[in-house]
FIFIRO-259203 format. One record per residue (C-alpha): x, y, z. Coordinates in steps of 0.1 Angstrom, whole numbers, plus 5000, padded with zeros to 4 digits. Layout:
BEGIN
XYZ
...
This chain:
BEGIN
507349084931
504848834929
501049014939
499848924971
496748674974
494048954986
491148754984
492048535015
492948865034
490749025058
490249365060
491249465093
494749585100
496549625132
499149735153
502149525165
501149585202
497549505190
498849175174
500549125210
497749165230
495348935212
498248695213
498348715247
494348715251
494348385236
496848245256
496148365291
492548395292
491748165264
493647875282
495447845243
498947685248
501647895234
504147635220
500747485206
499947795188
503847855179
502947485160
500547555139
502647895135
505047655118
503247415106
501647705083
504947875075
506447495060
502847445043
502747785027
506647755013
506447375001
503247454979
504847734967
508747594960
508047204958
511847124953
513647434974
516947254979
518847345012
516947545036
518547745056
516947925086
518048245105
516748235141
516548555162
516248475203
512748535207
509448365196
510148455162
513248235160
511247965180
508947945143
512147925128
513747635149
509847465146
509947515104
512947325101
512047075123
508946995100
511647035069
513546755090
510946555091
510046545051
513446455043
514446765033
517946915038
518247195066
520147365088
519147635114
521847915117
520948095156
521848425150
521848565181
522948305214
521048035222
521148105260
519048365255
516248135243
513348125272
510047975275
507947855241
510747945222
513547755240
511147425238
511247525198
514647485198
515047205222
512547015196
514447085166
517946935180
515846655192
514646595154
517946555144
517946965130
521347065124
522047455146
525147615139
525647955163
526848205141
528948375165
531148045161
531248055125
534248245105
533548455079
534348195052
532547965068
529148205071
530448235028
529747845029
525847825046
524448155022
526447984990
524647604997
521247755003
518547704979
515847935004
516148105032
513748155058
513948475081
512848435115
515148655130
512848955144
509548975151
506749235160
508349315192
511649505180
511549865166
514150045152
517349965130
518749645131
521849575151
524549325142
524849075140
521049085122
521749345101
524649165085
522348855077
519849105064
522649235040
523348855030
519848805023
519849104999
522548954984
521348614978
519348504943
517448244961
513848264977
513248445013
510248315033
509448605064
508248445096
505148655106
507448965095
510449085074
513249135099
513949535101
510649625089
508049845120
504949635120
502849925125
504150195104
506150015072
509050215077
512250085080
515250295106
518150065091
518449725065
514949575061
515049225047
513449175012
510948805011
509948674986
506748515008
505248685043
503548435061
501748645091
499548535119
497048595146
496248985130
497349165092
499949405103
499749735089
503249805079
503049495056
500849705028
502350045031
505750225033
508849975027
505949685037
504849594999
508949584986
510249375022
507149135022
506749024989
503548774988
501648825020
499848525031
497348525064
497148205087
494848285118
495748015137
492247955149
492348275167
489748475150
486848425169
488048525200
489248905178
486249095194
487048955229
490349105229
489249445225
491949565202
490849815174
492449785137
494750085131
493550085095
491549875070
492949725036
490849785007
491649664967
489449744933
487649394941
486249484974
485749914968
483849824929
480949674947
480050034960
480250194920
476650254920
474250084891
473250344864
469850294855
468450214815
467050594824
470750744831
471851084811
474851294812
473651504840
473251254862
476851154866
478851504873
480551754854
484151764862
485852074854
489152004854
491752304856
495452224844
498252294826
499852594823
503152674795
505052394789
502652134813
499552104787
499751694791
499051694827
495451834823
494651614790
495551344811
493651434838
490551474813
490851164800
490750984826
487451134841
485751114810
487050724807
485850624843
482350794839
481951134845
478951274823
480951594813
483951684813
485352014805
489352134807
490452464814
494152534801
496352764784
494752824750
497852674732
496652324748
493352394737
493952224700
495951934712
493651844738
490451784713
492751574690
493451364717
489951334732
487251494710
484451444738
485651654765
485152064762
488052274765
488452654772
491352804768
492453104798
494653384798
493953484835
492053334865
488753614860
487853414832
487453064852
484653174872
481653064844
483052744841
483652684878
479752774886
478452544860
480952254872
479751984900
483251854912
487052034901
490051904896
493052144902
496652124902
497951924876
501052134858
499352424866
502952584880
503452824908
503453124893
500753394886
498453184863
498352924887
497553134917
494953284900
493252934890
493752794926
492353084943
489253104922
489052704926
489352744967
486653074969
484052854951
483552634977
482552384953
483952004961
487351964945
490151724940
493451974947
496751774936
500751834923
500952264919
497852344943
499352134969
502452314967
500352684969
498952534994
502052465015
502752815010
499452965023
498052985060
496552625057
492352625061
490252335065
487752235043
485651915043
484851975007
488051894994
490251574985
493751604988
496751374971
499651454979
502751234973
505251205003
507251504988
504051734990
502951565018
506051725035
505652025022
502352065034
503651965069
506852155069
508451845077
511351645061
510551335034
511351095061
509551205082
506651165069
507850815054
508750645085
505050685097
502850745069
499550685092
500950945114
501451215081
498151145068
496351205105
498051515108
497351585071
493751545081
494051745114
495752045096
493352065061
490251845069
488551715040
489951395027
493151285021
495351044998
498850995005
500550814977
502950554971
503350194974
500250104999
498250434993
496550575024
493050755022
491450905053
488051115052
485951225079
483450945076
486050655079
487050525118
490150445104
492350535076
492050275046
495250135026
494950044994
497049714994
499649694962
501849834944
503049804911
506750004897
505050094869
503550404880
506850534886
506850754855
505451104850
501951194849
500650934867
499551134892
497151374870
495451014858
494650954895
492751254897
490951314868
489650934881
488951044916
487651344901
485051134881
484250934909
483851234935
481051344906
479151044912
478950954947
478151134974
481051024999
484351224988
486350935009
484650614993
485250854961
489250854969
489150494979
487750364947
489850574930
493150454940
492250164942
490650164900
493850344891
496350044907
493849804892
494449984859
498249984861
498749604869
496049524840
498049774816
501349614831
500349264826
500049344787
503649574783
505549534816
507149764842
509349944824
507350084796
504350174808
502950484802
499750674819
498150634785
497950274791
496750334824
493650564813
492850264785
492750004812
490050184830
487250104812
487849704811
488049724848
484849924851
482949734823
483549394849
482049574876
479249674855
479149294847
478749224883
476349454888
473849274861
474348924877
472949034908
C-alpha cells in the first residue's frame, strides 16, 4: 500500500454528518452551486488519477444513485473528453438519480460517456466490463450510507477485490463508516482516496488505512468558510513530522538527570525479551537512565545485549520498592504473566503513584481488578485488551475505535493508546482524541508492542504532558518501522530493527532543532 501524502493533509478530522453539514453550509448559505462544487469534485478526482496512472487503459466507473455516483458519471465525462476509453456501469437504477447528481449523469451521456445499467447486464457480460478494465473508479457509496453493503454493491465490491488493476475511491471506499473505520459487511480496497470538503476520520483508523490506500485531500475552495459552519473535528491526525517539533532542545548543559529514569519492570520465566526490548528502546530514544527489573535469569542476557542500562534481578515484588522510589517514570507489563510474580510487580507499580506506562500483562490484571482511575498513568492496550478492559467483544470495540478509547478514558482516566492500524491516543489535556495516521504490516510480529513502551516510557520521562508523551511515541515508533521497513521489507522485520531506526529519526529532529 503506497503511504499516504501527509504533508498536504490537514490536521482536523471529522464526522460524516460533520462533512454533510459544511457541505450543505456552503451551498445554502454560501450561495455555492452544488453541481459546481460536484465539478471541481471531479475535476480533482480525474487530476489526481491521470498524474498518478498516465496510461490507465479502460476506465471503468461504478456509479451508486446518489451524489457520489454523480462524481462518478462527472470523472468519466472528463476521461471522455481526453480521449480516453470509458464506460460508466450504474449500479444501482438510474431513475433514482435526483437533483446535482441526475445533471451528472445527464452530462456524461451528453459527452458521448458510454452507461450500461448493470441490472441489464448478464453475468458473463458483467465477466466482460471487470476483464477489459485497466482501473476502476468506485463511486458507488458515499458518506451518507452506514452499515453493510447490500447487493447489488456488495457484489461489485467483491469484484473489485478480485481485480489486479488500480481502484480510485470517490470521496470514500464504498462499505467503509466515515466516522468510525469500521466496516459491517465487504469494504472496497483503493488503491487512491481522493476526499473532499473535510478529512474523514474513518479514513486513518480501523479498516480506513487497508480500504483507502493513498489518501489525497481536495478542498474544493471550501475551507475558509470551516469556522462558519460550526462543526467540530471528531479527532485530529498527527505523524512523527508534525509531533517531533514538540521533542524539547537539550541544552550544551544537559546530564543524565535531566531526562528521566525509566524503570522498566518486565519479564517474567520464559518472557525475558519483552523487558530488554522495552529497555532498549528507552534508553535509544533518550531517557537518561534506564534500569530493568526481571527475573534474575534475564539479568545476564539483558547487559550483553545493552551494557548501558542497569538491571536487577527479583524473586518477589517486596524487593521492587527501592527501585520504584528512585525511578521518575515506569514501564510495566511487558511478559510479566498473570501469575504471582506479576501481581506482585503490578501492585507495587500501581501503590506508588508514580507516572507509569501499564501495557500487555498489566492490562490484563487490570481487566481483572475493580478498574480505578488514575491521571498518572498511560495505557496501550491493543483491541484484544482493549476489550478485556471493557468486558466487551473484539468487534466491538473495532467497529468504533473512538467510541472504545472514550470509554477507555471514562472508565481508567489517565491517557490512553489504542493500537493498530491508525493508533488512537486520548489524554485529559486533548479536546479531541489524536490518530496517528499510518500503518505499516510490519509491526505485525511479536514484541513490538514492549518497543512502544519502553519509547513512550522515555518520552513520558522527559516531558511533562503524559498525552503529547503517547503521541510522539506512536507516532516515533511507526516512523521507526517504515524507515526499518524501507531497508528489509514487511515480512522480515523484526522489533530489533525497529529500536535501531529510532535514533536516525531522532538525530533529524535534533537536526531541525539546530537550524532554527
Amino acid at each position: 500500500m503506497p503511504p499516504t501524502d501527509h504533508h498536504i493533509l490537514p490536521e482536523e478530522l471529522y464526522s460524516a454528518d460533520a462533512v454533510r453539514e459544511i457541505d450543505h453550509y456552503v451551498i445554502d448559505q454560501q450561495g455555492v452551486d452544488g453541481f459546481d462544487l460536484m465539478q471541481s469534485a471531479a475535476a480533482s478526482v480525474f487530476r489526481r488519477m491521470i498524474q498518478r496512472w498516465p496510461e490507465p487503459g479502460r476506465i471503468l466507473v461504478l456509479c451508486g444513485s446518489g451524489n457520489n455516483g454523480g462524481d462518478g458519471y462527472l470523472v468519466a465525462a472528463a476521461a471522455q473528453r481526453h480521449g480516453l476509453p470509458v464506460t460508466c456501469l450504474a449500479v444501482l437504477p438510474q431513475e433514482k438519480l435526483a437533483g446535482d447528481a441526475r445533471k451528472a449523469w445527464q452530462k456524461a451521456c451528453g459527452d458521448g460517456v458510454e452507461v450500461l445499467e448493470l441490472e441489464a447486464l448478464s453475468g458473463a457480460e458483467r465477466d466482460q466490463q471487470f476483464a477489459s478494465a485497466g482501473l476502476i473508479v468506485d463511486a458507488m457509496l458515499g458518506t451518507g450510507v452506514t452499515g453493510a453493503p447490500r447487493e447489488p454493491v456488495a457484489e461489485m465490491i467483491r469484484r473489485c477485490l478480485a481485480m489486479h488493476v488500480p481502484v480510485v475511491a470517490v470521496d470514500l471506499p464504498s462499505g467503509l463508516d466515515a466516522s468510525t473505520g469500521g466496516a459491517a459487511g465487504d469494504v472496497l480496497r483503493a488503491d487512491l482516496t481522493v476526499t473532499f470538503i473535510g478529512l474523514k476520520a474513518g479514513l486513518f483508523t480501523g479498516q480506513g488505512p487497508e480500504a483507502a490506500g493513498d489518501v489525497c485531500f481536495e478542498p474544493l475552495g471550501t475551507e475558509v468558510w470551516l469556522t462558519g459552519a460550526g462543526q467540530l473535528p471528531l479527532a485530529r491526525r498527527a505523524d512523527w513530522r508534525t509531533v517531533k517539533t514538540s521533542l524539547p532542545r537539550r541544552p550544551v548543559t544537559a546530564h543524565k538527570g535531566r531526562f528521566g529514569h525509566v524503570l522498566v519492570v518486565a519479564g517474567d520465566r520464559g518472557f525475558g525479551g519483552a523487558g530488554i526490548l522495552a529497555a532498549e528502546a528507552a534508553a535509544r530514544t533518550g531517557a537518561g537512565l534506564v534500569t530493568l527489573a526481571t527475573r534474575p535469569e534475564h539479568v545476564a542476557p539483558a547487559l550483553a545485549r545493552c551494557p548501558s542500562i542497569m538491571v536487577q534481578g527479583l524473586v518477589h515484588g517486596s524487593e521492587l520498592a527501592a527501585l520504584v522510589e528512585a525511578a521518575d517514570v515506569i514501564v510495566c507489563g511487558p511478559g510479566i504473566g498473570q501469575g504471582a510474580w506479576g501481581q506482585q510487580m503490578l501492585q507495587q507499580v500501581i501503590a506508588s503513584g508514580k507516572p507509569r506506562v501499564l501495557d500487555a500483562d498489566a492490562l490484563n490484571l487490570m481487566a481483572t481488578r475493580v478498574a480505578v482511575q488514575d491521571e498518572a498513568h498511560i495505557l496501550t492496550p491493543h483491541p484484544g485488551e482493549a476489550a478485556r478492559l471493557l468486558e466487551c467483544p473484539v468487534a466491538e470495540v473495532e467497529a468504533d475505535r473512538l467510541k472504545a478509547i472514550a470509554q477507555l478514558r471514562q472508565v481508567y482516566g489517565g491517557t490512553i493508546v489504542l493500537k493498530g492500524a491508525g493508533s488512537l491516543v486520548d489524554g485529559d489535556r486533548d479536546p479531541q482524541p489524536y490518530i496517528v495516521s499510518g500503518s505499516n504490516p510490519g509491526m505485525a510480529t511479536g514484541g513490538m508492542g514492549d518497543v512502544l513502551c519502553g519509547v513512550i516510557g522515555a518520552l513520558y520521562g522527559q516531558l511533562e504532558n503524559p498525552a503529547l508523551a503517547a503521541r510522539m511515541g506512536v507516532a516515533l515508533h511507526l516512523a521507526a518501522a517504515d524507515r526499518a521497513s524501507s531497508r528489509r521489507g514487511y515480512m522480515g522485520l523484526l522489533p530489533m530493527d525497529v529500536i535501531d531506526a529510532l535514533p536516525e529519526l531522532l538525530a533529524e529532529a535534533e537536526l531541525a532543532h539546530s537550524r532554527h
